[in-house]
C-alpha positions as CSV (number, residue, x, y, z in Angstrom):
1,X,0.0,0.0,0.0
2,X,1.4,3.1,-1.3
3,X,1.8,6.4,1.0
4,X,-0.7,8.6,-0.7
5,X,-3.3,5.5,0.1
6,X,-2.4,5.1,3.9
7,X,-2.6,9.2,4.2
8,X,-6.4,9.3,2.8
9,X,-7.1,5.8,5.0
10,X,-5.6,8.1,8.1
11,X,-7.7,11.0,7.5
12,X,-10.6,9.5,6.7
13,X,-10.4,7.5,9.7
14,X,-9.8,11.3,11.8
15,X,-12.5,12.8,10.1
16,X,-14.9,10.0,11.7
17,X,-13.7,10.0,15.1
18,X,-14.1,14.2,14.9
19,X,-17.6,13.2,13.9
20,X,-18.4,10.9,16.3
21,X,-16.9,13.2,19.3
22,X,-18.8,15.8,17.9
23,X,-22.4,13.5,17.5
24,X,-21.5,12.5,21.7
25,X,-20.5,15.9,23.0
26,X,-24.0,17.1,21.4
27,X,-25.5,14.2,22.9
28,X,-23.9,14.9,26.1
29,X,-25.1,18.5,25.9
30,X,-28.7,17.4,25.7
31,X,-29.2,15.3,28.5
32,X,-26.0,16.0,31.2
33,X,-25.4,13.8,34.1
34,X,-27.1,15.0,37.1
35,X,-28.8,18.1,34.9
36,X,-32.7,18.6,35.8
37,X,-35.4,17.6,33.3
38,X,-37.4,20.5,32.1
39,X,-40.0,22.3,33.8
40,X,-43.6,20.2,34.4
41,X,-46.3,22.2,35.3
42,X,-47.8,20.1,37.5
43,X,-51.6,19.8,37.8
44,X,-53.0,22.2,41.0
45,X,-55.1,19.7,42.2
46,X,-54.9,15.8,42.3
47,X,-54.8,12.7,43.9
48,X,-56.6,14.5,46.8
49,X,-53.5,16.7,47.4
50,X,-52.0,20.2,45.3
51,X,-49.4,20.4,43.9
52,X,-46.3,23.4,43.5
53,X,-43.8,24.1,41.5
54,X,-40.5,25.0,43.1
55,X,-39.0,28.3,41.5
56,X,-36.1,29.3,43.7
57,X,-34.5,26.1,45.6
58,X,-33.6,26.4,49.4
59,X,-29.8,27.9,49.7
60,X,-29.9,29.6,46.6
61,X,-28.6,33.2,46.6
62,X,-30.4,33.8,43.3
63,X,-33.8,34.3,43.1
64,X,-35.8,32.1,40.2
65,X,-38.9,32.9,38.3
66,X,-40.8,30.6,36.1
67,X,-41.4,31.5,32.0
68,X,-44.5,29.6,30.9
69,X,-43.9,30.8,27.4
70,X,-40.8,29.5,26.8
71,X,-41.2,26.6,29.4
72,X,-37.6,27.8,31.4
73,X,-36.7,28.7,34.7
74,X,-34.1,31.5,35.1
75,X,-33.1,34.0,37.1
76,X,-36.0,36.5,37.9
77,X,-32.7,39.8,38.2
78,X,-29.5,38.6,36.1
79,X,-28.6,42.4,35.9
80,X,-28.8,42.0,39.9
81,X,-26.7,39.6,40.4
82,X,-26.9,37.6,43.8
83,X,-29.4,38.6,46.4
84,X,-27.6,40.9,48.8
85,X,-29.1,38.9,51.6
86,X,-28.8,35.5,53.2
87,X,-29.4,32.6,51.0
88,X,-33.4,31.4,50.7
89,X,-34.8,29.6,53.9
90,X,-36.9,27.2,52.1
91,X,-37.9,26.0,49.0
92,X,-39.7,28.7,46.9
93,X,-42.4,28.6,44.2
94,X,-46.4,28.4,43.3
95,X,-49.5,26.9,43.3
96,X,-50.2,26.5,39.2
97,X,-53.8,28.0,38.7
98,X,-55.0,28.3,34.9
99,X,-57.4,30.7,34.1
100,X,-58.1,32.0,30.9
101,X,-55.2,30.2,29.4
102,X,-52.8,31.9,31.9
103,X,-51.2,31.1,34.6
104,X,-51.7,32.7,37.8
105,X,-48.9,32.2,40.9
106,X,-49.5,31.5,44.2
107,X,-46.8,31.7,45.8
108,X,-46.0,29.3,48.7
109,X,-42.9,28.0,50.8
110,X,-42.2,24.7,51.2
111,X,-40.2,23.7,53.9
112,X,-38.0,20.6,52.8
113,X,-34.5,19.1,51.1
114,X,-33.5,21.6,48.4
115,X,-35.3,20.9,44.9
116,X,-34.4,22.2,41.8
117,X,-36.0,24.5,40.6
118,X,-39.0,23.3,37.9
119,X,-39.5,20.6,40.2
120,X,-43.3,19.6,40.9
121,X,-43.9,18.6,45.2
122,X,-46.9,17.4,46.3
123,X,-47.0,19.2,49.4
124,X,-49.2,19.7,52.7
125,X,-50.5,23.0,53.8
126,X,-48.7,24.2,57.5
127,X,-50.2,27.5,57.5
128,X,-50.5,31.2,55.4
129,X,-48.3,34.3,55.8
130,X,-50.3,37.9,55.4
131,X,-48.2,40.6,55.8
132,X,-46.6,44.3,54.4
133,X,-43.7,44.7,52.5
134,X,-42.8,48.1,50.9
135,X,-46.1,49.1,51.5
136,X,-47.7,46.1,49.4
137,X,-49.7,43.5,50.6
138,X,-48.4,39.9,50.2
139,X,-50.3,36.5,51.2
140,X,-48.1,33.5,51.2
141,X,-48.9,30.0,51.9
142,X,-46.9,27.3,53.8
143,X,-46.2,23.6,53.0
144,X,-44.1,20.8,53.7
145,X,-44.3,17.9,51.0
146,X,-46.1,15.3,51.5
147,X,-43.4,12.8,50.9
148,X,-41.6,12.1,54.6
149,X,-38.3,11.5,52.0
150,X,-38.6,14.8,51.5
151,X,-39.4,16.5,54.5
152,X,-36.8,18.4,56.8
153,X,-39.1,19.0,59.9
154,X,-41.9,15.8,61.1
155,X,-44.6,18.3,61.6
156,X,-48.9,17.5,61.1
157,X,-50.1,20.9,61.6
158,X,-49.6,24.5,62.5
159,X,-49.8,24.7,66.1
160,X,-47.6,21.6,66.5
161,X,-45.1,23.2,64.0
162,X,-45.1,26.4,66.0
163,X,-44.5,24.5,69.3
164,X,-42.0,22.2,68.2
165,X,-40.5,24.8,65.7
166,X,-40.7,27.7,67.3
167,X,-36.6,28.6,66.3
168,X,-37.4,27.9,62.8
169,X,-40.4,30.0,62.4
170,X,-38.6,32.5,64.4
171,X,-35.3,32.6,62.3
172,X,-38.2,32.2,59.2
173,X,-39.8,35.2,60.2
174,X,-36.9,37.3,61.1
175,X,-35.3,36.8,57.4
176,X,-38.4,37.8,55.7
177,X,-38.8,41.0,57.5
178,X,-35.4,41.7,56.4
179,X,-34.2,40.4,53.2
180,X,-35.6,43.7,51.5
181,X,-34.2,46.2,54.1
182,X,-34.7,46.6,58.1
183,X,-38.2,47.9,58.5
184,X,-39.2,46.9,55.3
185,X,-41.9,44.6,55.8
186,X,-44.3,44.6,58.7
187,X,-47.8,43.7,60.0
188,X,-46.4,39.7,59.5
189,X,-50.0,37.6,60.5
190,X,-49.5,33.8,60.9
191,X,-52.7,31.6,60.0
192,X,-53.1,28.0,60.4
193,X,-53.7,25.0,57.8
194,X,-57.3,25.4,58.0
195,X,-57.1,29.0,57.0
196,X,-54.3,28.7,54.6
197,X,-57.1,25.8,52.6
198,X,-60.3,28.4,52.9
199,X,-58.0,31.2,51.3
200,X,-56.3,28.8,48.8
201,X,-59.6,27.5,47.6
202,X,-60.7,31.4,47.7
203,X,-58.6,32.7,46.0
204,X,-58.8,29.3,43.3
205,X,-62.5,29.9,43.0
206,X,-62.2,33.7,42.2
């Protein structure tokens, strides 16, 4: 076999492993080790339980928002950068409610291991969080998920969570008044699971 042969045998044979490396590494790309699926929206209600979507995970100093159009979660600030605040408490996201063809957030807290965000929990209402921040009104709900693999705190209901918590609702509480500036939110009103349902099915049935 003459030289000119074995040359185009050699770069032929380079030419397909650049093609295969390239054909894996796209691969790869698509579906990473360890790299979350894409966001499911789950279903509000079902199985006799609702459901959330976790937005911002527990720990992260970035805070998350949720694109329905393009199906993405990304940061809500990139021009912000981190949060110039402790890291979130809990895991933070919605209650998906569809209405008109759009989707409307409710936000809740769910207390548990750290979840990716675009992650769908089943979770248990704990309790509802009214209070003022900046001047605006915000109502947040609390959960835990429903899955004990999941859970961080063993609790079955408000007033046993604020007995056996009490540090955690205390530290809970002191970062939200702050993470936007001392003073800046006040009026914080605490309301137990049964009120947390009548307000989430309220404000569902709207």
């Amino acid at each position: 076999m003459n030289k000119a042969v074995v040359r185009i045998i050699n770069q032929c044979c380079v030419a397909s492993l650049l093609g295969w490396l390239v054909l894996t590494s796209c691969r790869n790309e698509q579906n990473l080790p360890g790299e979350p699926p894409p966001p499911q929206l789950p279903e509000l209600f079902a199985d006799g339980h609702y459901n959330a979507m976790v937005e911002t995970p527990v720990g992260s100093n970035y805070e998350f928002t949720y694109d329905p159009a393009s199906n993405v979660i990304d940061t809500l600030r990139p021009e912000a950068g981190p949060t110039d605040y402790l890291p979130f408490p809990a895991n933070f996201g919605f209650f998906p409610l569809l209405k008109n063809d759009s989707l409307v957030k409710i936000p809740v807290w769910i207390l548990g291991i750290k979840q990716p965000g675009g992650t769908a929990v089943a979770v248990k209402l704990l309790g509802l969080i009214d209070y003022t921040d900046r001047g605006n009104l915000q109502r947040q709900w609390l959960a835990i998920p429903r899955n004990p693999e999941l859970q961080t705190i063993a609790t079955s209901s408000f007033r046993d969570f604020i007995i056996r918590y009490d540090p955690v609702k205390f530290m809970f509480e002191y970062w939200l008044k702050n993470r936007h500036g001392i003073g800046s939110v006040s009026q914080i009103i605490w309301h137990d699971e049964e009120q947390a349902l009548h307000y989430l099915e309220e404000s569902v049935n709207k």
